[in-house]
N, C-alpha and C positions, 0 to 999 in steps of 0.2 A: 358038499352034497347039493345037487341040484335039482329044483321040484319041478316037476312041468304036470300040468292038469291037460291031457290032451282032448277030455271033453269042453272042457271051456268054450263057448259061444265069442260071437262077435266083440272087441271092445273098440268104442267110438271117442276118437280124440279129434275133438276140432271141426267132426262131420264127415272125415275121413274113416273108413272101416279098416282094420286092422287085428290081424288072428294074433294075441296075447297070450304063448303058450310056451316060454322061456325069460328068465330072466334077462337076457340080452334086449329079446324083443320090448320087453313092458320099458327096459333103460332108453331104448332107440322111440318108444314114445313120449315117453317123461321126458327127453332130453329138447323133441319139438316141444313143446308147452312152457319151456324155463322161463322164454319173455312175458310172458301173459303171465304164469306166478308169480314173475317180481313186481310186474305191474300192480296186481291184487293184493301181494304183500304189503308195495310202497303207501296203498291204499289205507290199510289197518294201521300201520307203525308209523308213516309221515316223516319217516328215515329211510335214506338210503341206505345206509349201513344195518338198522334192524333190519330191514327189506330183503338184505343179500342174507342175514345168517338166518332171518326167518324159511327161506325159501331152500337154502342149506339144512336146515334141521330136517323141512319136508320130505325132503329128495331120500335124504338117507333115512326117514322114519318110511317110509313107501319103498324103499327098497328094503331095507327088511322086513316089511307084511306085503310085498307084493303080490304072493300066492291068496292072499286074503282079498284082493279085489275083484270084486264083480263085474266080470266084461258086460252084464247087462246094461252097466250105466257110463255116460261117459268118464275116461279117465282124467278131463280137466276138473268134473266136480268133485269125483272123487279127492283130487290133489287140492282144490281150494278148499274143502271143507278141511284137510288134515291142517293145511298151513292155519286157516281160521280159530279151531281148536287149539295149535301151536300157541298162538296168537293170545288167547281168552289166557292159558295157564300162564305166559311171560308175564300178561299184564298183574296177574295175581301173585306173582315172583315178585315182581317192581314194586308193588303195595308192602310191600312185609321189608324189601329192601331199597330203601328209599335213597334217593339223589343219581336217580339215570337222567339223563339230557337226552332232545330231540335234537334233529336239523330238519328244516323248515321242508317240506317236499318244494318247494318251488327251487331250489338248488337242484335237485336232481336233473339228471339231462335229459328223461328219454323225450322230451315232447321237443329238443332241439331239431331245429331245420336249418337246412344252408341261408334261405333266404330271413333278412334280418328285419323285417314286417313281420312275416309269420312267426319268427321264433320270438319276435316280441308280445303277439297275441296269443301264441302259447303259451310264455312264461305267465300271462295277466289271465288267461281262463284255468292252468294249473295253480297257479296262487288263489284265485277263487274258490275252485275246487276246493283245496288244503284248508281254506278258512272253513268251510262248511264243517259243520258239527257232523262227526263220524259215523252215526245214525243216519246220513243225509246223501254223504261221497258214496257210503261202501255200494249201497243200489244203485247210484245213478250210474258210479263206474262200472259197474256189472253189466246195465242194460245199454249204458252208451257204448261206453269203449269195448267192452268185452260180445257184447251182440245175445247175450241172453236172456232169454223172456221171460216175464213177470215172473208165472208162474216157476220158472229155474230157480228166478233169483228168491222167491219166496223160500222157495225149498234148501237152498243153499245156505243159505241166513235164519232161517227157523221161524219165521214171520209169516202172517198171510197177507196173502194174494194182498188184499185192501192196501194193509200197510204199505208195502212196496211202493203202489200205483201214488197211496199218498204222500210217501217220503220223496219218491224222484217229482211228484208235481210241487213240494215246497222248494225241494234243492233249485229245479230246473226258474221257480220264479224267485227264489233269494239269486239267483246266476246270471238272471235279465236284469233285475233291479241294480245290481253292486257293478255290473259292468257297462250300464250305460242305456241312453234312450237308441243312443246312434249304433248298438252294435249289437249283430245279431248273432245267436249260439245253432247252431245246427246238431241236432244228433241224430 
């Protein structure tokens, strides 16, 4: 059986506008956004491998309530808040069923480059990253890497506005101090 809502409004992924009014279509835009989910995934769990079935559970819990999203808001927050709440019940799974193992995110590749300076200053600002208390990464990776604004990321995370601006201002000076006088962080 296939739903289509042909009143459905606008839905915005990435800043691109795009008519949401078949399941194919909602697939063909969830399917741009995967990088950016695993990134925000690799974010929460600091496994590559949570990462990819984190981001696995999403896809297929958003394809089956696809008809339940709202083209009024974009489809990236919608999908990082589903992965996030994913995320919140694993951790509460793991509590009750104790001895799961991490792998460090600074293993993971996505921050590799050809040139082998840069990919060295990548692996040393991802390894920083990953040491930040997860209260500290989740916003700053939100507002750095991902380009969303305070106010998004308040929203997305459940926090206000304040908090936000004060968690990426401690992340962003524990990220100056731990990497050096000589080296500077851009975002």
């Amino acid at each position: 059986m296939q739903i289509a809502h042909a009143n459905w409004g606008q839905a915005t992924a990435n800043g691109n506008e795009a008519r949401v009014t078949t399941p194919d279509q909602f697939k063909t835009e969830m399917i741009g956004l995967l990088p950016r989910l695993r990134r925000f995934a690799l974010s929460l769990t600091r496994s590559a491998a949570d990462a990819d079935d984190l981001v696995q559970d999403a896809c297929a819990a958003a394809l089956q309530k696809w008809h339940l999203y709202d083209p009024g808001q974009p489809l990236d927050r919608w999908m990082f808040r589903i992965i996030r709440n994913l995320w919140i019940s694993e951790i509460r799974k793991r509590q009750i069923r104790q001895g799961q193992g991490h792998v460090a995110a600074e293993d993971a590749t996505e921050l590799q480059t050809a040139d082998a300076d840069d990919a060295l200053a990548a692996r040393q600002v991802q390894g920083k990253v990953s040491a930040l208390p997860a209260e500290l990464s989740r916003p700053l990776m939100l507002v750095c890497a991902e380009g969303y604004s305070y106010l998004e990321v308040a929203e997305l995370l459940d926090i206000p506005v304040g908090t936000v601006m004060s968690r990426i201002h401690r992340a962003r000076k524990l990220l100056v101090s731990t990497l050096g006088q000589g080296e500077r962080i851009t975002t």
